[in-house]
C-alpha positions in Angstrom: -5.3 31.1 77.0 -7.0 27.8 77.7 -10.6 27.8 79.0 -11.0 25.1 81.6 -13.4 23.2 80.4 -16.3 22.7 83.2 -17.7 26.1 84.3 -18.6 26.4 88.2 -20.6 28.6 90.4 -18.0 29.5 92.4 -14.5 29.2 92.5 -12.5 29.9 95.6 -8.9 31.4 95.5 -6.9 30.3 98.4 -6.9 27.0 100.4 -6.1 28.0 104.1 -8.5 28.2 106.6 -11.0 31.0 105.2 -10.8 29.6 102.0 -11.8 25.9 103.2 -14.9 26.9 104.7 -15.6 29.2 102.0 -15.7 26.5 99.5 -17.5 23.9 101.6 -20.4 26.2 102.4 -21.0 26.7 98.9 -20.2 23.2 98.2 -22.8 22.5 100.9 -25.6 24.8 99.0 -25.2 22.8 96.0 -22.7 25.2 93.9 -20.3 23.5 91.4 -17.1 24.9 93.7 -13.6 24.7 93.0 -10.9 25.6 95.3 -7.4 26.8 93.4 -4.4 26.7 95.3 -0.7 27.7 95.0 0.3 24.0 96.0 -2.5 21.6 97.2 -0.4 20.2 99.8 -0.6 23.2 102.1 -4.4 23.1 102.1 -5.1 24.3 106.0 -1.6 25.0 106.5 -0.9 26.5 110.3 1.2 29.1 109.3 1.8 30.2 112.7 0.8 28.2 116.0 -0.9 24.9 115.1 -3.4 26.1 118.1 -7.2 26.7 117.6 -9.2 28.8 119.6 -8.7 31.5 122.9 -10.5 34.3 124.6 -13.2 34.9 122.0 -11.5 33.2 119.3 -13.4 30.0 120.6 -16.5 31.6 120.4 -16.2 31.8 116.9 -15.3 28.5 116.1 -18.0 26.6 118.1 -20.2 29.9 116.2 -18.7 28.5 112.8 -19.5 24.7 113.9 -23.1 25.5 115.3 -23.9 27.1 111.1 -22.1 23.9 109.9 -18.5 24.7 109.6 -15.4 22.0 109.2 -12.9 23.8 112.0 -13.7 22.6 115.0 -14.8 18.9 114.7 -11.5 19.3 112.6 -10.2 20.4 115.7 -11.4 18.0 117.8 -10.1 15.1 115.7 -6.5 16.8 115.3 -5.8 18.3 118.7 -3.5 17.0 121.1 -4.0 19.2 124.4 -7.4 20.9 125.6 -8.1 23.5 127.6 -10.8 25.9 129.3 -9.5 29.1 129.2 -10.8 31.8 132.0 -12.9 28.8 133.4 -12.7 30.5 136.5 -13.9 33.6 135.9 -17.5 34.5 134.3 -19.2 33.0 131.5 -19.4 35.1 129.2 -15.5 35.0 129.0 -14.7 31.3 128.9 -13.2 30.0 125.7 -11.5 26.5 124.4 -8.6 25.9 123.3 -6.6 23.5 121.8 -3.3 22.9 120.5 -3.6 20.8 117.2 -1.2 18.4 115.3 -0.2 20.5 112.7 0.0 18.1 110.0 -3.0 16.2 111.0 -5.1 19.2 110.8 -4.2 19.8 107.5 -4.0 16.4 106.2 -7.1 15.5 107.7 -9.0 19.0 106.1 -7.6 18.2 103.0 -9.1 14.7 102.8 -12.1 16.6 103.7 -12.1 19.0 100.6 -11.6 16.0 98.1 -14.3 13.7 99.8 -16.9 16.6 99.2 -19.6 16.5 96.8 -19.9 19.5 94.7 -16.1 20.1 94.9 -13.4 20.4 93.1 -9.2 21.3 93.9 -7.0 22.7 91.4 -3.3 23.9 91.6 -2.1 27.0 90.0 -1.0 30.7 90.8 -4.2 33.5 89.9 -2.6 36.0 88.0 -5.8 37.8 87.3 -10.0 38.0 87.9 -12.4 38.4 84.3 -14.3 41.2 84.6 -17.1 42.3 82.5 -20.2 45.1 83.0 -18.5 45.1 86.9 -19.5 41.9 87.1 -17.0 38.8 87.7 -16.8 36.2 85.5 -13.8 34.5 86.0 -10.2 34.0 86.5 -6.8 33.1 85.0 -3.6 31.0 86.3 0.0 32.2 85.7 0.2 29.1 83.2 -2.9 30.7 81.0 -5.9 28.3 82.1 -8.9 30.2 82.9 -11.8 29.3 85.1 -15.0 30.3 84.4 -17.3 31.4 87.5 -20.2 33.0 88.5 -19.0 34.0 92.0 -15.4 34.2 92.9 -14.2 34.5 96.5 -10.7 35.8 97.2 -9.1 34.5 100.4 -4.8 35.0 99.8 -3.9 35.4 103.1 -0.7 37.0 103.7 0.2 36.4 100.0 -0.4 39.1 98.0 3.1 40.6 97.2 4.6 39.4 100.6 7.8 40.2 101.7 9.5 38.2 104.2 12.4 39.4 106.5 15.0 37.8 108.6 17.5 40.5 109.9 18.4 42.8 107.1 17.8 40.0 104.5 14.2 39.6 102.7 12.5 37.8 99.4 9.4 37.6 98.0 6.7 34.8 99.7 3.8 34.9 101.3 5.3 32.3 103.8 8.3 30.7 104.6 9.3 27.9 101.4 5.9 29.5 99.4 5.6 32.0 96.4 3.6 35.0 96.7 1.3 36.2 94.8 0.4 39.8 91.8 -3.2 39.1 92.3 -3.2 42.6 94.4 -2.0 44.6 91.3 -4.9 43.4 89.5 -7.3 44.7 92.3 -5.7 48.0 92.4 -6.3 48.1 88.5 -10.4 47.2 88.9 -10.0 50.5 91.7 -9.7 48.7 95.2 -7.9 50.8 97.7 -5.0 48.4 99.0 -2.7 48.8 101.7 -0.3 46.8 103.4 0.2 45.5 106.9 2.9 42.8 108.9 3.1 40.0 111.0 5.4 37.7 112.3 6.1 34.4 114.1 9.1 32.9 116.1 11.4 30.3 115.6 10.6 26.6 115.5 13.4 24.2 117.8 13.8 20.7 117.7 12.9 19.3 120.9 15.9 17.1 121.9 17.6 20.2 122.3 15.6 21.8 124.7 16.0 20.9 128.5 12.3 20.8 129.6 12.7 19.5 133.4 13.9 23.3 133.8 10.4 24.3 132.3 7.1 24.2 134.6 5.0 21.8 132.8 1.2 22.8 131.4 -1.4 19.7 131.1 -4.3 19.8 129.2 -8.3 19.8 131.2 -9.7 16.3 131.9 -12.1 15.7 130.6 -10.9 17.3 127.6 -13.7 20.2 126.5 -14.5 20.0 122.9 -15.3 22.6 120.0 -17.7 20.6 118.0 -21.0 20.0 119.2 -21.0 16.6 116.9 -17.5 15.9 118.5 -19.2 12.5 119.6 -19.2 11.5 116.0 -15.7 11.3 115.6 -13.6 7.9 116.5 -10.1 8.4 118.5 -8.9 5.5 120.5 -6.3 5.2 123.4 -3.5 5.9 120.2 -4.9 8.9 119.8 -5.0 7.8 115.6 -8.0 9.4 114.5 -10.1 7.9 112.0 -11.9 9.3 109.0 -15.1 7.3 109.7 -17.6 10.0 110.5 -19.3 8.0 112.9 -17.2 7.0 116.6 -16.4 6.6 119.4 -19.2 8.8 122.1 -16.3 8.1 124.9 -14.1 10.8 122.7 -10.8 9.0 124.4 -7.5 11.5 124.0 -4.2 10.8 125.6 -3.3 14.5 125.7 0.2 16.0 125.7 1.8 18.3 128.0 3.0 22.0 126.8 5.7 23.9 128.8 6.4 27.4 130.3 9.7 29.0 130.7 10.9 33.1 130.7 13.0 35.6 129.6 15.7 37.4 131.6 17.8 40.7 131.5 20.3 38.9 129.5 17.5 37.7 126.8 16.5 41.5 126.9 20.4 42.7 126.7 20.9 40.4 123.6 18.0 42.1 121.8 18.5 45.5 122.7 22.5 45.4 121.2 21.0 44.2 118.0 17.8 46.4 117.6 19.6 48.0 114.5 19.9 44.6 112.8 16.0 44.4 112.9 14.1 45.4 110.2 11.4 46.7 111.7 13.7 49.2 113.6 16.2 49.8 110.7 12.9 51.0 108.8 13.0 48.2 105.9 9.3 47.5 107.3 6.3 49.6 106.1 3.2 47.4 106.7 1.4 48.1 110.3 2.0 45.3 112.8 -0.5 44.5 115.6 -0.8 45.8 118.9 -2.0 43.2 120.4 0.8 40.0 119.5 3.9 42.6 119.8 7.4 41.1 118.7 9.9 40.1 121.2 11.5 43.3 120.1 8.2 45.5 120.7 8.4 44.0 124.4 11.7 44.6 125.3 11.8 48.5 123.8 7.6 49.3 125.3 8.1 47.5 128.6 11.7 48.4 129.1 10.3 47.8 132.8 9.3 44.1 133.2 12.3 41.9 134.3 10.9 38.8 131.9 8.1 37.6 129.3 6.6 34.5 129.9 7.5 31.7 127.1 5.5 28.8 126.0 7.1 25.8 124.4 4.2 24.1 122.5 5.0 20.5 120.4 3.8 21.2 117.0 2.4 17.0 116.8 2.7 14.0 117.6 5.0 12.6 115.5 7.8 15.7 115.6 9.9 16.8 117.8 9.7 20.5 116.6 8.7 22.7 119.3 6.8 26.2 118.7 8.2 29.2 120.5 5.0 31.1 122.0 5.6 34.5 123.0 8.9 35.8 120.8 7.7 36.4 117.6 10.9 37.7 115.9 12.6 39.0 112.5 16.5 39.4 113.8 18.7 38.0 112.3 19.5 33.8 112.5 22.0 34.3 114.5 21.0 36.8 117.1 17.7 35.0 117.6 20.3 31.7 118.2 21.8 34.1 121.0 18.8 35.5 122.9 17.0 31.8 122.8 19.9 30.0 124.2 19.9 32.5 127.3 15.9 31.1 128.3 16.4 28.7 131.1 15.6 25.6 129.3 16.8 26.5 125.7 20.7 26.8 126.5 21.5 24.3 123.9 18.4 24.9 121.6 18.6 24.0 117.8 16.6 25.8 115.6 14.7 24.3 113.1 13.0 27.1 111.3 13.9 30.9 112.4 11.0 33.4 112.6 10.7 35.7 110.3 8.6 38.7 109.6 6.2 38.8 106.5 4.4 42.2 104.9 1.8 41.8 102.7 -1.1 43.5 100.6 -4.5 43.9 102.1 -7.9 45.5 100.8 -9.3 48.1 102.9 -13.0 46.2 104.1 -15.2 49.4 103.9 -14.8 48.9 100.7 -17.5 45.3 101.5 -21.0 44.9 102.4 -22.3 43.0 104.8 -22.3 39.6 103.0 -18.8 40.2 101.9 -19.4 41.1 98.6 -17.4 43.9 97.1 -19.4 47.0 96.6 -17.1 47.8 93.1 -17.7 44.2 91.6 -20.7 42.1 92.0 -20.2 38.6 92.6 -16.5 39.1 94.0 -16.0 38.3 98.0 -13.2 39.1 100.4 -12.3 36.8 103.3 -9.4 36.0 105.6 -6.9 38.3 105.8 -7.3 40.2 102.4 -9.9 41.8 104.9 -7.5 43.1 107.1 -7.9 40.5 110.0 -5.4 38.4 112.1 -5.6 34.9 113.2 -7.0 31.4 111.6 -10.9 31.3 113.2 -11.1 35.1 112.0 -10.6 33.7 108.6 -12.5 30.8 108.8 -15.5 32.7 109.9 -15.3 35.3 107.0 -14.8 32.3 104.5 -17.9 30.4 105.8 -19.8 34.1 105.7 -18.4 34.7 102.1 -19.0 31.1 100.8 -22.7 30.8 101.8 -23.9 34.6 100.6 -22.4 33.8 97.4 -24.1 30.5 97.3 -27.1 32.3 98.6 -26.9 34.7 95.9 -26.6 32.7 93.1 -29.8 30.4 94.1 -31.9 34.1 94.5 -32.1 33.6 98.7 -31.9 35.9 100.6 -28.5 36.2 102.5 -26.6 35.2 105.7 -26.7 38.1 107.9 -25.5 37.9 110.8 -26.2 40.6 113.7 -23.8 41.7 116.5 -26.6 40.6 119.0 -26.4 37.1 117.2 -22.7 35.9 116.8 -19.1 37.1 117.3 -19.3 36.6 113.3 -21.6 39.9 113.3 -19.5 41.6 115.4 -16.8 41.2 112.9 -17.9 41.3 110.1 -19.6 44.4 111.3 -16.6 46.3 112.8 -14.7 45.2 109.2 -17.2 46.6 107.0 -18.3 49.4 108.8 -15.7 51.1 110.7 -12.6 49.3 108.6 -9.2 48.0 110.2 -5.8 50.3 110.5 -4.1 47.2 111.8 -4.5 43.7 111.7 -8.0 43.0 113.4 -8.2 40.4 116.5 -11.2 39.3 117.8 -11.6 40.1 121.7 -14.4 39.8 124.0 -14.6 43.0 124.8 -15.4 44.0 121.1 -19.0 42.4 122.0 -21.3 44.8 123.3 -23.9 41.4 123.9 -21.5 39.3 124.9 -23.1 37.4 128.4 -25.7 36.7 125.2 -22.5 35.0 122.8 -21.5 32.8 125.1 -19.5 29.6 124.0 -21.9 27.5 125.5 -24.6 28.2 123.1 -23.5 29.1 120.0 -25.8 26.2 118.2 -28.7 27.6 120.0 -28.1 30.9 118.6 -27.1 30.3 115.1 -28.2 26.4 114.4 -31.6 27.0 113.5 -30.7 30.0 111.8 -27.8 28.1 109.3 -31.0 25.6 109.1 -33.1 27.9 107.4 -30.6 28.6 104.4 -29.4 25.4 104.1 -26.0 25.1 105.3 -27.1 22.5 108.6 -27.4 18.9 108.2 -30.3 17.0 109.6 -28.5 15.4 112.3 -27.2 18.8 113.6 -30.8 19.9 113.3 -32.1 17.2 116.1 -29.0 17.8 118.3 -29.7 21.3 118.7 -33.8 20.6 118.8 -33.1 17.9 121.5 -30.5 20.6 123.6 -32.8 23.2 123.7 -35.9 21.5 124.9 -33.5 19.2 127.6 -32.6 23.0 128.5 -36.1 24.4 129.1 -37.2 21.4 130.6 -34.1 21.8 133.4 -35.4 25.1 133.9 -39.1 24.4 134.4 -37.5 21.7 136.9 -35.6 24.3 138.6 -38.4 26.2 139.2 -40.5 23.5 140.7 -38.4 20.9 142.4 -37.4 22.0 146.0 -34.0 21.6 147.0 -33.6 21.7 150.4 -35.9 24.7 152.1 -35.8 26.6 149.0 -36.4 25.3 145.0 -33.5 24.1 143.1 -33.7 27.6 140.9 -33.2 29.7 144.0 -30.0 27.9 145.3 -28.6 27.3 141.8 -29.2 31.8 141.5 -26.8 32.0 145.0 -23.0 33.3 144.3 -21.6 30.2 146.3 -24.2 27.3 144.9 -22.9 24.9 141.6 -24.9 22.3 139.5 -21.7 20.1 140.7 -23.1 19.4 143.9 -26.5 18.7 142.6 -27.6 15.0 144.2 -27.1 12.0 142.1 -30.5 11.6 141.3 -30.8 15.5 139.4 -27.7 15.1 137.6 -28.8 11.8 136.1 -32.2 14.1 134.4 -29.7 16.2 132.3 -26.2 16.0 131.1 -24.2 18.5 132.3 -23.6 20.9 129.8 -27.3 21.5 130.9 -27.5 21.8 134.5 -24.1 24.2 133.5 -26.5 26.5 130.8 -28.9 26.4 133.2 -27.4 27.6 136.3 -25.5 30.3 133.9 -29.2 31.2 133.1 -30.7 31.4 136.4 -27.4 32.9 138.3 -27.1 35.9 135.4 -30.8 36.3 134.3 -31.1 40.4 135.6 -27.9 40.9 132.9 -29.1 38.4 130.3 -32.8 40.2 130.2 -30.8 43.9 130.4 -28.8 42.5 127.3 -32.0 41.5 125.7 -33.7 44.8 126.2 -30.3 46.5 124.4 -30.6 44.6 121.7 -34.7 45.3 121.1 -33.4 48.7 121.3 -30.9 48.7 118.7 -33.0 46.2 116.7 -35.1 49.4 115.9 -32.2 51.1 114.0 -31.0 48.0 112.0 -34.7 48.1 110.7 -34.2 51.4 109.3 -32.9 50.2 105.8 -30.8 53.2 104.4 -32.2 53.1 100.5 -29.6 53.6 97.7 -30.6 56.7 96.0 -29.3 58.7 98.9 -26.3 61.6 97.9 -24.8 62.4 100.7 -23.3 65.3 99.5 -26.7 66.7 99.2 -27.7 66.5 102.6 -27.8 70.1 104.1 -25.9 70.6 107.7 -23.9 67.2 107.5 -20.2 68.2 107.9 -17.9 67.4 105.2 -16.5 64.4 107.5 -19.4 62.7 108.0 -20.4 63.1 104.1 -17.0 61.9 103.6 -17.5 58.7 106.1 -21.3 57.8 105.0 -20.1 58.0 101.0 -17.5 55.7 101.8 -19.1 52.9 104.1 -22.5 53.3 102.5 -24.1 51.6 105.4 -27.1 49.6 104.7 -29.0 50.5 107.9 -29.4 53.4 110.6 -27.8 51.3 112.6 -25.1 50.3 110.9 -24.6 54.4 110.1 -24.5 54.8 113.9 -21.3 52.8 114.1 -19.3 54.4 112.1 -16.5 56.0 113.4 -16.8 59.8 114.3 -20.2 59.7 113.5 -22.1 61.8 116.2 -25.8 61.3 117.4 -26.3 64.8 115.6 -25.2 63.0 111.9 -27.7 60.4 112.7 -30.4 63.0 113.3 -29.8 64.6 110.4 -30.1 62.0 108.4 -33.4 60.3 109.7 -34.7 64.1 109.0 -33.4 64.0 105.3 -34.7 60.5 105.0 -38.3 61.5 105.7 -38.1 64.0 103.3 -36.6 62.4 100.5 -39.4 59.1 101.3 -42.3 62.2 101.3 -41.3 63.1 98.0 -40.9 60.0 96.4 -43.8 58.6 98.2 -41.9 56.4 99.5 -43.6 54.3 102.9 -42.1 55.3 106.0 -40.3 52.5 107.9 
């Protein structure tokens, strides 16, 4: 075995999108930070859609920019259509969305990673971590070079002993073209509890094949809305060639391009159903848990045997392809049945497939077994992110990588940690229903998983969580003084509101009426604020009765997550718990009351017994009472 010769702080395993941010936010802390990759050249690789963002996906990347993050001015520089999804409905449910150049992205990210200070990239397969005293120190390559580290952070994605399938036919990868990897064995070896789950993703068409005058077209919003709050920085022209300078262009120009929507048909739905015992999902060749929530084309046709057609989005994958990503039939049939159903879509009768979907199953760890920061209760200094944690989808993974890669930054400097609270960010929320209630298929972020969510609203992630990234180091001073400078323009178009009269009535008390927009404001009041002001603004003054019922919820439940839940407790000792919830609280060992509270099947009764064993176990340790 060969011992790499420079020692780091970290080292990050994994180079898609939670391990990017992982590594950068450590980078950014000051750790000596390498990133190891199966093949450098798939560093943010969109396995799936090259598409960023959605209903409360975006919140988490404009929540990952606000504390510093690369995946949404990455976004911004990379994307090719924009859109404001649910702009007509309420605010607290509005979300960008972009579709990205898939090779941009990751070429772009990747010049990223090696133009960053404290950074290093190396190629090679982990075949194992070093542990000693339960402590990580390390870890080894299939061609015997080991890396030693004080913090490691595991982000493999879908590759731990993946399996792909196409029909009846399967071999090892953890994506189409890529190896997989044994690094699971080795955790089940140090005691993780591993399981596996599934996903899949359709076929990829080349674009001269496809007839898309018999598809309704889909433009992107003008102007186009942006992820990044430093979006200004960036430098794209009328080309649309982005530039590397860090410093651009504030007119942001994009010359977007247009996706298209087309359906299914009884016949599509005939084709399927004749084949269903080619699929290896039906045939029972599958054993990992697939989500609810992004069914296969298969799933549709079986569970909604009812609907007539699905709906279909064709969606260029760049600017310089002419492969086309098939949105909405996610597949694993065979080649040449998923030839057969496509070519009966209106607009794909004489479709070429590029790349056929496939299915992919593949080791996860169950996240119980993390705390908060993302550290692994078992083995101190080791972090989970991405979809080792059970999760689904590119901004969850970035968000767990940025969580992961700062606490173990954190750590190592003797700071406290990055905690994020389900009143503060979508990030809390996940990290949250990960650690303390686990995953039994592949998590999704959705609004409605955000009991505070008219609080997490898109619009002001960096007032949220800016200041707070600030105070650990992970925000630049720039970002610092754009979020200073938005929230005093912000209480300064309030106080306005409040004193300016606006017809017979002040400019608060129209803006607070149902029918009345900041887009009719005259001339002269838009010209005081830009818009995304006047916008927070009336958002404030239209919904303040819910935004100060919120607040009151979350003073309320603030009380519990002060309740720290000390270590020594056995909760096999405590008298009239039932064996469930001993079972449950051993497992999760929640850190807080509140955290307790959330665990599922967990009654109010549990929590009252605890708090009662709590006092007594403080009394006779003389311990102070909270």
């Amino acid at each position: 075995m060969f011992t790499f010769p420079k020692p780091y702080d970290v080292v990050v395993i994994g180079a898609g999108h939670a391990g990017i941010e992982a590594a950068l936010a450590a980078a950014r802390l000051g750790c000596a930070t390498a990133v190891i990759s199966q093949n450098l050249d798939t560093i943010g690789q969109m396995s799936c859609n090259p598409a960023i963002g959605g209903l409360a996906k975006g919140h988490m990347v404009r929540e990952i920019d606000a504390l510093g993050g690369a995946m949404a001015l990455n976004t911004d520089a990379t994307a090719i259509q924009f859109r404001m999804l649910n702009s007509a409905k309420g605010p607290s449910v509005r979300a960008p969305r972009a579709q990205c150049d898939k090779k941009a992205y990751q070429f772009r990210m990747k010049w990223l990673l090696e133009h960053t200070a404290n950074l290093d990239l190396h190629q090679g397969n982990i075949a194992g971590l070093t542990v000693e005293n339960d402590r990580v120190t390390g870890v080894s390559t299939s061609l015997g070079v080991a890396f030693r580290a004080r913090a490691v952070i595991v982000t493999t994605g879908t590759f731990m002993r993946g399996l792909l399938h196409v029909g009846l036919q399967n071999q090892r990868g953890g994506r189409m073209g890529d190896a997989m990897s044994t690094l699971s064995d080795g955790l089940r070896d140090l005691g993780f509890h591993v399981e596996r789950f599934k996903t899949g993703t359709p076929a990829r068409l080349n674009g001269r094949s496809l007839d898309l005058s018999a598809c309704e077209r889909q433009e992107g919003d003008t102007p186009a809305p942006r992820f990044s709050y430093l979006a200004d920085t960036l430098n794209r022209d009328e080309d649309d060639i982005f530039t590397l300078n860090p410093w651009g262009d504030p007119a942001f120009r994009i010359r977007q391009m247009p996706c298209w929507i087309t359906y299914t048909n009884p016949r599509t739905h005939d084709v399927i159903r004749d084949n269903l015992d080619k699929s290896p999902m039906y045939a029972g060749r599958i054993e990992g848990i697939g989500p609810r929530y992004c069914p296969s084309i298969e799933d549709k046709v079986v569970k909604f045997a009812e609907k007539e057609r699905h709906q279909v989005f064709l969606e260029p994958e760049g600017r310089h392809t002419t492969e086309f990503y098939v949105n909405g039939v996610s597949t694993s049939l065979p080649f040449e049945v998923q030839l057969d159903f496509l070519r009966s879509i209106q607009g794909l009768e004489h479709c070429e497939i590029i790349r056929p979907g496939y299915a992919v199953e593949y080791d996860y760890c169950v996240p119980t077994q993390l705390g908060p920061t993302l550290e692994t209760k078992r083995i101190e200094h080791l972090y989970f992110a991405g979809q080792i944690n059970g999760t689904s989808g590119y901004e969850e993974a970035a968000g767990q990588g940025l969580v992961a890669g700062a606490n173990a930054a954190l750590k190592l400097h003797g700071k406290p940690p990055l905690l994020l609270h389900r009143s503060q960010a979508y990030l809390g929320v996940m990290v949250d229903d990960l650690v303390t209630k686990g995953t039994t298929e592949p998590y999704r972020m959705f609004t409605s998983r955000a009991e505070f969510r008219l609080l997490l609203r898109q619009d002001n992630a960096d007032l949220r969580l800016t200041p707070l990234g600030a105070s650990c180091g992970l925000v630049d001073p720039l970002r610092q003084a754009r979020t200073a400078q938005r929230a005093a323009d912000l209480a300064d178009a309030l106080r306005l509101a409040e004193t300016e009269r606006f017809g017979e009535v002040t400019l608060g008390k129209w803006l607070r009426r149902p029918e009345s927009s900041w887009h009719r404001l005259p001339p002269e009041l838009l010209a005081r604020f830009p818009g995304e002001i006047w916008e927070m603004a009336e958002i404030d003054l239209k919904y303040e009765g819910y935004i100060r019922r919120q607040e009151g919820e979350v003073e309320r439940t603030a009380r519990l997550e002060e309740k720290t839940l000390p270590g020594w407790i056995d909760y096999n000792e405590i008298s009239g718990l039932k064996r469930e919830a001993k079972a449950k609280f051993g497992s999760v060992r929640p850190a807080t009351l509140g955290q307790a509270s959330r665990i599922e099947g967990i009654t109010p009764a549990d929590i009252s017994i605890l708090l009662i064993y709590l006092e007594k176990g403080r009394r006779s340790r003389a311990e102070p009472a909270e």
